[in-house]
Steps between C-alpha positions, in 0.01 A plus 500: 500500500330524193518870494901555535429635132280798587773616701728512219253736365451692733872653367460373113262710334681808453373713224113518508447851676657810444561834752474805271630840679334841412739790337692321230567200692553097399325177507662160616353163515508421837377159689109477601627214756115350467477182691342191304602586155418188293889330492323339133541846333895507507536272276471135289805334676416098502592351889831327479504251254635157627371550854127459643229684321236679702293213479448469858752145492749492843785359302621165598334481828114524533435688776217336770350676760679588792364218722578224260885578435759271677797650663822649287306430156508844387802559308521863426352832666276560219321172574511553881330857433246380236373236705499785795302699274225229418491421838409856628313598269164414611565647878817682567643507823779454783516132398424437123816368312662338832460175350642567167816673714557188658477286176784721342813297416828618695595743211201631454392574882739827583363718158119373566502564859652830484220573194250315700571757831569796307126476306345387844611758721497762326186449300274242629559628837595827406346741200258237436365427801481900543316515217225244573519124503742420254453382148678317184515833339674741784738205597609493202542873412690573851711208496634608071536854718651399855666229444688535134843392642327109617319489209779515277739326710210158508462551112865445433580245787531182314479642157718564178611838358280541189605737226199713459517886539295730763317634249324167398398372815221727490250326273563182698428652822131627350456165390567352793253739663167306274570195668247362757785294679886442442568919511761422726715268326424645141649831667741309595623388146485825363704658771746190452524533107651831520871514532713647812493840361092511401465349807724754741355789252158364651572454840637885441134606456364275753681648755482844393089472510528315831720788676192712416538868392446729185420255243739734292821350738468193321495605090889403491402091551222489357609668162776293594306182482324597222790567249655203622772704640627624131603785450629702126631780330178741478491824695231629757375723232496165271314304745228753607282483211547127474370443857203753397326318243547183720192597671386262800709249273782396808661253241550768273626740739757248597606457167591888486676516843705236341624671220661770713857562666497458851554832536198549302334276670551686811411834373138409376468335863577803659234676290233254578589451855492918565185499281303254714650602872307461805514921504457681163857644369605701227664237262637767212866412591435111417291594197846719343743199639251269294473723198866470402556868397726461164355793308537902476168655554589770792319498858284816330395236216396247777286758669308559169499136385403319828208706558429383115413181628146338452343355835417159500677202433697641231668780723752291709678406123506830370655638837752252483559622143538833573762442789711192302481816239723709728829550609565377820544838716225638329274188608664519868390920485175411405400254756648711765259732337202314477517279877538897625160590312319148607576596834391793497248580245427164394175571275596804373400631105602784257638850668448324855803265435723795389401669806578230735796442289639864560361541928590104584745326277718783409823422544418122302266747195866674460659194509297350223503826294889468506585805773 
């Protein structure tokens, strides 16, 4: 449970690597989709101020161990599950947690038991179990990754609608993750401080990692999440460099998805989801869509100025340059031009390029050259 964070992650961190093609080709910040990124780098967001601070307290309630509670004296989910938790979590098994189940008040028993099944079957008895005798640590990470849907649903039974974002439940979550006991319900609150829409944005991502897949499949919630679900006025073409310089920084990145259109917003998703595919593809028709083409250099200028380009990080900007720099046909020419030469003389040079130019991509060469 403590690890439902990772998993957000695993789609979050979208501009740390970079796939350079040979020949005059682009650059794009793609997603590295590393597991286990530390959730403390994206960003200084306090937990929710006005609810329970990861200090390891069980709100209202203290929480016994299992064989001590008295029937229908758990109020909520959350404190059905975190007693669960501390009862389990010296020896996992079949059993653990029964007790607590029983103890759950009326309202609380149909979101814990469903939870309580969900994380039993298919983890203690299932990828766990598989795995080895099961442990605090895998429990938890299958049950953030099988079983998002209970999870939420026991967070929000009994609970308010806060007014917090997606975006800032992140911090909270990491701090939750330092405590020795209480994870559960200190999750709990910072799930429960967000409002409907951080928390559906959320759930968005949950599900998305849970359904399994390209990690790339699941940029649109998680940038989602991340910008809060804002969106602007800023172009592709305006947003690109902005999401560049954000680094590994996911806060920042969602700062830039935020300031574009939604039609923006979709365009630079496009690019970063053909970028980082399960198979490699030839992404030059995203990279023109995304440059905004509003200037007058010809296709013939592009194939002089492109090639220009220096390698390394500095080459996916001036590419982008060179196309927004164009006129729209002669940025559409150009790419037909240049995903006909990746194909098929990808790390070509000099006279070579000409020469696969004039025996492979003729018909797009004339094209370009305005025949």
């Amino acid at each position: 449970m403590r690890r439902v964070l990772p998993l957000f992650l695993l789609c979050a961190s979208l501009a740390a690597c970079g796939t350079s093609t040979g020949g005059g080709g682009t650059y794009f910040p793609v997603g590295d989709g590393v597991a286990g990124t530390d959730v403390g780098q994206l960003g200084d967001t306090a937990p929710p101020s006005g609810d329970t601070q990861p200090t390891g307290d069980t709100d209202a309630q203290d929480v016994k161990i299992a064989a001590d509670v008295p029937p229908a004296t758990l109020a909520t989910c959350t404190l059905v599950s975190q007693c669960a938790h501390d009862d389990c979590q010296a020896n996992w098994s079949a059993t653990c947690g029964q007790a607590c189940a029983k103890s759950a008040s009326s309202a609380a028993t149909p979101t814990a038991s469903a939870l309580l099944a969900c994380s039993q079957a298919k983890c203690a008895q299932g990828t766990c179990k598989s795995s080895g005798k099961p442990d605090e640590k895998c429990m938890e990470d299958c049950t953030g990754k099988q079983c998002p849907a209970e999870l939420a649903a026991c967070w929000e039974q009994g609970a308010a609608v806060g007014a917090k974002g997606c975006s800032t439940s992140l911090k909270c979550f990491s701090d939750c993750d330092k405590l020795s006991s209480g994870k559960f319900t200190c999750q709990a609150n910072c799930y429960t401080a967000m409002g409907q829409a951080g928390r559906d944005e959320f759930k968005a991502v949950a599900l998305c990692v849970a359904a399994g897949g390209a990690a790339s499949a699941c940029y649109a919630p998680s940038l989602s999440c991340l910008a809060d679900g804002k969106s602007g006025q800023q172009t592709c073409y305006d947003m690109f460099p902005c999401v560049q310089k954000c680094g590994n920084d996911t806060t920042c990145q969602g700062g830039c998805y935020g300031q574009g259109t939604s039609a923006a917003q979709k365009q630079l998703l496009d690019l970063l989801t053909c970028a980082t595919g399960a198979t490699p593809n030839d992404c030059f028709a995203q990279t023109v869509t995304c440059s905004t083409p509003t200037g007058n250099k010809t296709c013939m200028d592009l194939t002089t100025c492109v090639p220009a380009c220096p390698a390394g990080a500095a080459q996916a900007g001036c590419v982008m340059d060179c196309l927004h720099g164009s006129s729209q046909d002669s940025a559409d020419a150009f790419g037909k031009l240049a995903t006909c030469m990746q194909k098929n003389c990808p790390n070509c040079s000099g006279s070579a390029c000409q020469s696969c130019a004039t025996s492979k991509c003729l018909s797009q060469a004339m094209s370009c050259n305005g025949m």
